[in-house]
N, C-alpha and C positions, 0 to 999 in steps of 0.2 A: 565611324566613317565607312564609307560603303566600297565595298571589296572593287576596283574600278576592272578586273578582268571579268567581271558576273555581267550577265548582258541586265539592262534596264529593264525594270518590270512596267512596260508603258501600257495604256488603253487599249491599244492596240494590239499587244501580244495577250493581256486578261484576255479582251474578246474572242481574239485568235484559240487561245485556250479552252476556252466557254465553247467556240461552235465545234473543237475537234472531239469534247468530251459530250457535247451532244449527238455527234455522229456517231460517237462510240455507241451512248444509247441505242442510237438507230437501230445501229449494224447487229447489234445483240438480239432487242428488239423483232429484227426480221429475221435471223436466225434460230430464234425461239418458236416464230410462227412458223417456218419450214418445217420442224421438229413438231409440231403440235399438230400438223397438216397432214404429216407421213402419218403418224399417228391415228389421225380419224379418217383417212381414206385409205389406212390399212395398208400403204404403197413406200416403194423407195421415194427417195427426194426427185429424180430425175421422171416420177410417173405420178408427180403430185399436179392435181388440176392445174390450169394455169389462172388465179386469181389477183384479183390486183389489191389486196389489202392496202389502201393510202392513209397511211397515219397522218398524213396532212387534211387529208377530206377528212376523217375522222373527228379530227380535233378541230373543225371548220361547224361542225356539227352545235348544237349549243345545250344537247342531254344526252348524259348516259343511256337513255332509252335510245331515242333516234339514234345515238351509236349502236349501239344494238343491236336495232333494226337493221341499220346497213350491214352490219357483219353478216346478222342470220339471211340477209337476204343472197349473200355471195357464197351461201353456206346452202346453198338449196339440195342442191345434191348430194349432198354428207347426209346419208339413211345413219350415220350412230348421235348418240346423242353428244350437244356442241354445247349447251348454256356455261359447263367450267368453263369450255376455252372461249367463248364468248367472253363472262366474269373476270378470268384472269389477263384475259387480254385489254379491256376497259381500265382495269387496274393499272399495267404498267403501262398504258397510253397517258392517265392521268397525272400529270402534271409534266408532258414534255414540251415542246415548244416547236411550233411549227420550223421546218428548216425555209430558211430563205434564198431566194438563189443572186448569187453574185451579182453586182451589179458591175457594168463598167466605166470607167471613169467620163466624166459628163453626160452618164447617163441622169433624167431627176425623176425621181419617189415624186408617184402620182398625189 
């Protein structure tokens, strides 16, 4: 018999669960590339380009290559060489899932 002070584990808290543990990704994620950024522009964090790495554009993309491409494209001005962090960043993009953004209620999915 199931402990009645334990909150219910409904679809709605999994999911709940599922999108905080995606954020979490994110948030790692984009903190990795800050750190990968200081790195090849040789700069503190506050004097790193201002680029818009979008893992959701990214992953909207439909090859590794054309990912890539867009990376190395935002990467024009990085004179060191970028393909690791291109590579590794391909890497831990694949297999994330775009985030969604909230909807509000009586809003309806095109």
């Amino acid at each position: 018999m199931p402990d009645p002070s334990l909150p219910l584990r409904t679809p709605c808290n999994l999911k709940g669960q599922w999108q905080r543990k995606e954020l979490r990704r994110r948030l790692n994620l984009e903190e990795w590339i800050v750190s990968q950024l200081m790195n090849l522009y040789d700069c503190e964090e506050d004097e790193v380009p201002e680029l818009e790495i979008d893992v959701d554009e990214l992953l909207d993309l439909p090859s590794d290559v054309e990912r890539a491409i867009r990376v190395k494209m935002l990467l024009v001005d990085c004179y060191k060489p970028n393909d690791d962090f291109v590579a590794a960043l391909l890497e831990k993009v694949r297999g994330m899932q775009k985030l969604s953004t909230p909807q509000k209620k009586g809003e309806l999915t095109p």
